[in-house]
Every structure is written in structure tokens, then in C-alpha cells.
C-alpha positions as CSV (number, residue, x, y, z in Angstrom):
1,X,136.6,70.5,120.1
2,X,140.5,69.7,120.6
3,X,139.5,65.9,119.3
4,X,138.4,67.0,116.3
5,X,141.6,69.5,115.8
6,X,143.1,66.2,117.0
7,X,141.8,64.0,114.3
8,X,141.6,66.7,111.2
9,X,145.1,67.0,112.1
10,X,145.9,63.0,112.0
11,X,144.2,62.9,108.6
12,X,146.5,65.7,106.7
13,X,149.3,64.4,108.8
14,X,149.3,61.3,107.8
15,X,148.8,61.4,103.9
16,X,151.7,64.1,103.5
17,X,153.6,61.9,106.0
18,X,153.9,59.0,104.1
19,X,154.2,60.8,100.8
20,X,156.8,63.2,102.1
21,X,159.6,60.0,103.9
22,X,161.3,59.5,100.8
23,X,161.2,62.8,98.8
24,X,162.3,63.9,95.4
25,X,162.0,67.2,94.0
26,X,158.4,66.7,91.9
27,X,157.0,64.2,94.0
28,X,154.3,65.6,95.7
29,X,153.6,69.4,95.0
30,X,155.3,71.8,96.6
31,X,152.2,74.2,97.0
32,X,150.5,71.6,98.4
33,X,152.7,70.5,100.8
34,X,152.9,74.3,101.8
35,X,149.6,74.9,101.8
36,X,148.5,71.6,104.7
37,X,151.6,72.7,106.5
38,X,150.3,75.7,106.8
39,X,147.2,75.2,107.9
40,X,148.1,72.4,110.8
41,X,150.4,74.8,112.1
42,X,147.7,77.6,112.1
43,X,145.5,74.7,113.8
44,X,147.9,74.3,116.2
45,X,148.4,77.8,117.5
46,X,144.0,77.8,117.4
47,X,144.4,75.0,120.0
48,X,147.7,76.4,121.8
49,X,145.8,79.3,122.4
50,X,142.8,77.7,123.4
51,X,144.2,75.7,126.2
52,X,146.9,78.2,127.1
53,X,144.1,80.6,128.2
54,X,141.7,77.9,129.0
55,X,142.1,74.3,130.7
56,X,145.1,73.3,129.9
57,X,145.7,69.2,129.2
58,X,149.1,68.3,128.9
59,X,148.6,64.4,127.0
60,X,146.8,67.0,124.4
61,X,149.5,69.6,124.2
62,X,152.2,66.2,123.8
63,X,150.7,64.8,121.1
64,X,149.6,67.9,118.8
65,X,153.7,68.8,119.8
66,X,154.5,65.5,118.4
67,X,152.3,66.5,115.2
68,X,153.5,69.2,115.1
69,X,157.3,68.2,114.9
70,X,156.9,65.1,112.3
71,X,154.7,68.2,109.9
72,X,158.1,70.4,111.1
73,X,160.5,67.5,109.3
74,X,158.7,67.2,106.2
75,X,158.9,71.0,105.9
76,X,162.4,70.8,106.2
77,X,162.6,68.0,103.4
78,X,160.5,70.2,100.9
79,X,162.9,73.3,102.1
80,X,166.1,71.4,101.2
81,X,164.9,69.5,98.2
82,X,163.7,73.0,96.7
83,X,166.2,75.3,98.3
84,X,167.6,76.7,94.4
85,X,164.2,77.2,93.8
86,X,163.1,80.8,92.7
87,X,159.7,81.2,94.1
88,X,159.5,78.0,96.6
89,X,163.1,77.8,98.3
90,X,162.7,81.5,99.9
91,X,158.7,80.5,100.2
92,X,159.8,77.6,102.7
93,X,162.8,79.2,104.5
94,X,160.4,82.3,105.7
95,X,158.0,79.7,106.3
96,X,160.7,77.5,108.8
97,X,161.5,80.6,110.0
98,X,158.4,81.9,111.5
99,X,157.6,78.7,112.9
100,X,160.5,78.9,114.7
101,X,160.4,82.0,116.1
102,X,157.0,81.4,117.4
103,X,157.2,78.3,118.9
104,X,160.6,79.5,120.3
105,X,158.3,82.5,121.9
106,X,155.6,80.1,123.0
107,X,157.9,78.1,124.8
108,X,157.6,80.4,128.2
109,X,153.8,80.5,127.8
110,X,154.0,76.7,127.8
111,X,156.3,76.3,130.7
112,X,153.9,78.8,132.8
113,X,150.7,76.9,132.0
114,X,152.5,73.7,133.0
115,X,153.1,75.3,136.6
116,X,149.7,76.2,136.8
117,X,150.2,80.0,136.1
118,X,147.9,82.3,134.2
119,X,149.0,84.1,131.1
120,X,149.5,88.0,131.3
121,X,147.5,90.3,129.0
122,X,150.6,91.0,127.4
123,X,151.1,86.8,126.6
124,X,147.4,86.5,125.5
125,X,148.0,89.9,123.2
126,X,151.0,88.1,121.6
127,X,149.3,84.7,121.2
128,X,146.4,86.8,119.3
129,X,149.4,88.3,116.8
130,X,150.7,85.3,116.2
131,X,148.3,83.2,115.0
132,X,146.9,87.3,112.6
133,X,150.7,86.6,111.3
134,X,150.5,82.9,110.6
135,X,147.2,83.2,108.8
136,X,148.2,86.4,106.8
137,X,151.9,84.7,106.1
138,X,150.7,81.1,105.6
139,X,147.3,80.8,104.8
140,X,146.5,83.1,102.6
């Protein structure tokens, strides 16, 4: 299951990757942009979750991080190119933002995984919010 994630993820990746390196306002759509964003980072909290409660494999959790932070740059492009934008500029700055705070939160459930340690009810709770928050914000 985490290969396919793994791939799907490599695919989107990839195309708004290349599109994305040199970007000018108009170049690729913003809504679509937002939209596969999106979705690979709801992906990634699927398969955060499932390892962080289940087997955990750190080369997996490396390079869906890695993923992760090139789809996290292009965001940041599209953000800044579109920042005086009406409807997209506050679009992607909530968008930045709840990434951020997220993966800022998941850092500790991460670093106790790593050691080997099991994840509270409270952590596995919060993991379960997160990703309600990321499809009702992001996905919808």
C-alpha cells in the first residue's frame, strides 16, 4: 500500500514539478496547482498516519518527507507569484499555513516513532483531526 501512495505521489509530483521551476503568474493554473497539492499532502498525512500507528519504515517516511518538501516549494512559488490576488493569495497563505502547523505538530509523533515509542490515544486522536481538517480545508 505505501508503494502505491509512493508512486501516485511521484506521478503528480513530478508534472507540477517541472511545470512549477520557473513560474509566472498564468502559467499553470492556480486551482490546479492547489488542488494536487492538496491532495499529496492529504496522501501524506493517510501514510503518516498509517505508519505512525503501524510499522513504522524510516527510508519510507524520508522520501515521502522529501516529496513532501519539493510539493512545499512550489506552493510557496504559486503563494508569492499570486500573493495580490483576491481569491487565490489568501487561498494559498491559509493553505501554507495549515501545513505548517501540522507538520510542526507531527514533528514529536515522528521523533517518538523513531525511538521506538507508541503513540498516546491523545496523539492518534490528533492525527485523526488533522488529516478531517486537511480534507474539509483542502480537498474539498
Amino acid at each position: 500500500m505505501k508503494s502505491v501512495f509512493i508512486a501516485v505521489l511521484c506521478v503528480l509530483l513530478s508534472s507540477s514539478y517541472v511545470t512549477a521551476t520557473q513560474l509566472k503568474k498564468g502559467d499553470q493554473p492556480v486551482e490546479e496547482v492547489f488542488t494536487l497539492a492538496s491532495v499529496q499532502f492529504a496522501t501524506h498525512l493517510e501514510l503518516m498516519h498509517m505508519m505512525l500507528t503501524g510499522d513504522w519504515d524510516e527510508k519510507t517516511y524520508q522520501r515521502f518527507s522529501y516529496y513532501d518538501g519539493l510539493v512545499y516549494q512550489i506552493v510557496k512559488k504559486y503563494e508569492k507569484v499570486y500573493q495580490d490576488d483576491p481569491v487565490w493569495g489568501p487561498a494559498m497563505k491559509r493553505r501554507v499555513e495549515l501545513q505548517l502547523r501540522i507538520l510542526k505538530r507531527m514533528n514529536p509523533l515522528v521523533e517518538k516513532r523513531q525511538a521506538g515509542d507508541e503513540l498516546s490515544d491523545d496523539d492518534r486522536a490528533w492525527l485523526k483531526a488533522a488529516h478531517k481538517e486537511v480534507l474539509e480545508k483542502l480537498c474539498k
